[in-house]
N, C-alpha and C positions, 0 to 999 in steps of 0.2 A: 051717644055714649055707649059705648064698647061694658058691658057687663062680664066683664073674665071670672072663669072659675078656674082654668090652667095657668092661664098666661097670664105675666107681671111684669110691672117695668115698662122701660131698662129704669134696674136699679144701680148704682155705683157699686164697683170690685175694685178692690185693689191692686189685685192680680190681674184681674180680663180687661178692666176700663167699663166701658158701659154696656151692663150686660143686659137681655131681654131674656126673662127668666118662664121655665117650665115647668112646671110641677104635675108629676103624674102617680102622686102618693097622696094618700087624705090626709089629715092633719096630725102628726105628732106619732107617724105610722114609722118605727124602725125597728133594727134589730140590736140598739144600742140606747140607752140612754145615759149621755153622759155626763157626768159633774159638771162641764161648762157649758150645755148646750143653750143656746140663746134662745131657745123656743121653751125655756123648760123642760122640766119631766119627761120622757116619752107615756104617753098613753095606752099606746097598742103596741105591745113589744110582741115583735115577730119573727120569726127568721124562715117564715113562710111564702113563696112569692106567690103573688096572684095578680090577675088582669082588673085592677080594680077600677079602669075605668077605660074605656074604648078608644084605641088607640085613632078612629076618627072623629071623633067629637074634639080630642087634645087639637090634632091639625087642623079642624074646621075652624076652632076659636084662634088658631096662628093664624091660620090665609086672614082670618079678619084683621087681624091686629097691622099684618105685613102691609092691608088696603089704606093703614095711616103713613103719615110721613114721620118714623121713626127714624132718630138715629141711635145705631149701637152697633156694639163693637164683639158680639159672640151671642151667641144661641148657650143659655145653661139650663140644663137640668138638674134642678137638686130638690128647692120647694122646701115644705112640710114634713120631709123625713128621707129616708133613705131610699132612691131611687135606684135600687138593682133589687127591690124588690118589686118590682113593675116587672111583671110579666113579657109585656110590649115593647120592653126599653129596648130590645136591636130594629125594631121595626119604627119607632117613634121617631130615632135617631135617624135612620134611612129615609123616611117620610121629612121632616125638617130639612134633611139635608138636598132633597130635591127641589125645595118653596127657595134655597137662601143660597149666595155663596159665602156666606160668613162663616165663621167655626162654628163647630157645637161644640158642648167640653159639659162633660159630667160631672159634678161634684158627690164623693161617694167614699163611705168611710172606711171603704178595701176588705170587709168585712166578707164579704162575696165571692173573692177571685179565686178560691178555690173551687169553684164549680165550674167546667166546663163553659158551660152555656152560657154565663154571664160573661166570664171574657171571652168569647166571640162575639156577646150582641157590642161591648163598651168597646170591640177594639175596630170597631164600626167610628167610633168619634175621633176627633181630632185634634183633642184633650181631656185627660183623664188626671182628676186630680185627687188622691185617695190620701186618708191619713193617716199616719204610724206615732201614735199620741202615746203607745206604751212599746217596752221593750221586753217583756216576759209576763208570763200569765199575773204574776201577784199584782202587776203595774193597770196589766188589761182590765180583771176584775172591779180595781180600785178606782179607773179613770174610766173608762168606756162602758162598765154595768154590762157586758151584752149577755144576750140572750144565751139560757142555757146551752144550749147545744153547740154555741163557737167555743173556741180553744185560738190560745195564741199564736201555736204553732203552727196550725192548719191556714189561720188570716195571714202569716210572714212569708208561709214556703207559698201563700197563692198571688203575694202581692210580686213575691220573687219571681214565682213564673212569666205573667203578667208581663213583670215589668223587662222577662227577655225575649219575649215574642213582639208586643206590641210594637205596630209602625208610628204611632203618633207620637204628641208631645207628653211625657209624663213627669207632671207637676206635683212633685209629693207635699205634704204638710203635716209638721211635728207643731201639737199644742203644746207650749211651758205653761203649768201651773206655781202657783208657791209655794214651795215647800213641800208638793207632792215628786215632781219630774226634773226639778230644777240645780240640781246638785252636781258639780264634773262628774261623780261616781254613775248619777243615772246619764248623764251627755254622752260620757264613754261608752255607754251600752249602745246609745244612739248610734252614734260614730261606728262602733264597729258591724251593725245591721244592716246601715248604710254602704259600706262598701263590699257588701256582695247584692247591690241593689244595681241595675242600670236606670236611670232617673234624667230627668231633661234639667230641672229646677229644683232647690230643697227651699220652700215656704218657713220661718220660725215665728211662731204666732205665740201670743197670748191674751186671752181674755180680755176683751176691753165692750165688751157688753153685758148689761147682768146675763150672769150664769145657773144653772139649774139649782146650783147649792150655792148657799149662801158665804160659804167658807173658802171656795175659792175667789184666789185672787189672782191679779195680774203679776208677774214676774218684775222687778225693776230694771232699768236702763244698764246697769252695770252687769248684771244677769245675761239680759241679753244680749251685751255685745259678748260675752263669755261663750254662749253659745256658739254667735257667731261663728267666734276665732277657733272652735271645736268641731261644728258640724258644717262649715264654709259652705254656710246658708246665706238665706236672705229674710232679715228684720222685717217681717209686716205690718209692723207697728210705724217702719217710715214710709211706705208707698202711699202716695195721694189717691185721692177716690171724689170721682165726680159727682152731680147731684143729681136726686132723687127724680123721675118721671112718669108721668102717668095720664093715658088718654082720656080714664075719666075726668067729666068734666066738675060733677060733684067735689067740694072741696076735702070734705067731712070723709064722703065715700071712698074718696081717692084715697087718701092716708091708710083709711081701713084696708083696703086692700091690700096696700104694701105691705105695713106691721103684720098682715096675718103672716107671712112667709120672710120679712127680713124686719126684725125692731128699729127702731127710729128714734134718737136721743131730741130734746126741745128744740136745740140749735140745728139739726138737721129739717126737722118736722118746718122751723120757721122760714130756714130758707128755702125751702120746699114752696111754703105758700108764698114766699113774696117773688120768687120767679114764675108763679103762677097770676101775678099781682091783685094777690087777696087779700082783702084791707081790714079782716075781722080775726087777726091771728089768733087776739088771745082769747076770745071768747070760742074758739076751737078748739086751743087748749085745756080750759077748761071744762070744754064737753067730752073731752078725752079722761080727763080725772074722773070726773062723775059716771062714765059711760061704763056699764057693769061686765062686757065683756071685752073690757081692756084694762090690762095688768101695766100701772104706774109704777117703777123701778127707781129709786135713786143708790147709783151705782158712779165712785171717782165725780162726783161734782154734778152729776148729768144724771137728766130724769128722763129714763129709757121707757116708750111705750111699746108692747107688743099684745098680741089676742091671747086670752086665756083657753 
């Protein structure tokens, strides 16, 4: 049994297909905490970077993971929080990319690209997927929380930079809340940020995991095709996403480790164990209820578990 403390997965994207997931942030460590985050709260808001954990201990726990017969479809780093505040992250990304010829692709909230030094290490990957969830400071504040010292202006002109230098594939993503961002009048704002953007893909997402606050919700169908036909995106609410995997051999254990870094609604969790053909589902379930450092969600019909 493989005991990860970096490496996850491959978990299901609906973007990447079957991703094998890195995390090189502690838990709940960003410089955002936003209304919808599916990990909750942030804890340690920072917009501080540091080396917070050895960029070979991250690759000694991959080369193990690589010694199974894994299948997947991209190398991601995101994890637990905001991964451009890793110190290591142009060297992480260099170091993986040597062990694999898969992509690597970073999941990262663009919060960052105003710094030099970050877009050099991320323009090291070979998908960089950042998100533009507001269009003006009032929107930033209300939807992303970030950390004093960001401004809106400073995160657009670095995601603009960015995104005319970079060689790779850049895959942007706009969250729709209800009745926060979901309006033509906020779309339009979208729309017109976007086109002084150069971008490979535009993602249109909405909430469909519980969220940090309890008052967001998810946008409806009519919404989103609105968007669509406005920012000639792409609905991620219709992309497929495969199933859940995990080298532990622990049932219990296995699940935990996922939830810590991606939630897991009941019908995922089950299918999860019966492709692993586990014949004690619900008494699993139930020890996930009971179990004190896991937060039970009923959220649209689904009882979402993730780690507190």
């Amino acid at each position: 049994m493989i005991e990860n403390k970096y490496v996850y997965g491959p978990v299901p994207s609906r973007r990447l297909g079957l991703s094998l997931g890195v995390s090189p942030i502690p838990g709940k460590t960003c410089n955002y905490s936003c209304i919808y985050c599916q990990l909750g709260r942030t804890i340690h808001l920072t917009n501080k970077r540091k080396m917070f954990f050895q960029v070979g201990e991250i690759i000694g726990e991959f080369e193990k993971n690589l010694q199974s017969p894994l299948e997947f479809d991209v190398v991601t780093i995101v994890g637990e929080g905001e991964p451009t505040l890793y110190l290591g992250l142009g060297e992480l990304i260099g170091e993986i990319q040597k062990r694999t010829e898969k992509p690597v692709a970073v999941i990262t909230n663009g919060a960052l690209l105003y710094d030099p030094a970050v877009k050099s290490e991320l323009s090291r990957s070979d998908i960089v997927l950042p998100s533009l969830d507001a269009y003006d400071d009032v929107s930033y504040k209300k939807i992303n929380r970030p950390h004093g010292t960001l401004n809106f202006s400073d995160v657009y002109l670095g995601l603009q930079s960015f995104a005319e230098e970079y060689q790779g594939q850049l895959w942007i993503e706009i969250m729709l809340i209800k009745g926060v961002n979901d309006d033509d009048a906020a779309l339009n704002k979208y729309s017109a940020l976007l086109n002084d953007l150069r971008y490979d893909r535009l993602y249109i997402n909405t909430p469909l995991r519980p969220p940090a606050e309890p008052y967001v919700k998810a946008i409806d169908h009519e919404k989103m095709d609105r968007a669509v036909e406005i920012l000639h995106g792409i609905a991620i609410d219709l992309l497929h996403s495969q199933g859940f995997h995990s080298e532990i051999t622990d049932h219990y254990t296995a699940i935990m480790s996922i939830i810590k870094r991606h939630p897991m609604n009941q019908f995922e969790i089950e299918g999860f164990l019966k492709s692993r053909g586990c014949s004690g589902i619900g008494a699993i379930l139930d020890d996930l209820k009971k179990d004190s450092k896991v937060v039970s969600i009923s959220y649209k019909g689904y009882v979402t578990y993730r780690l507190k």
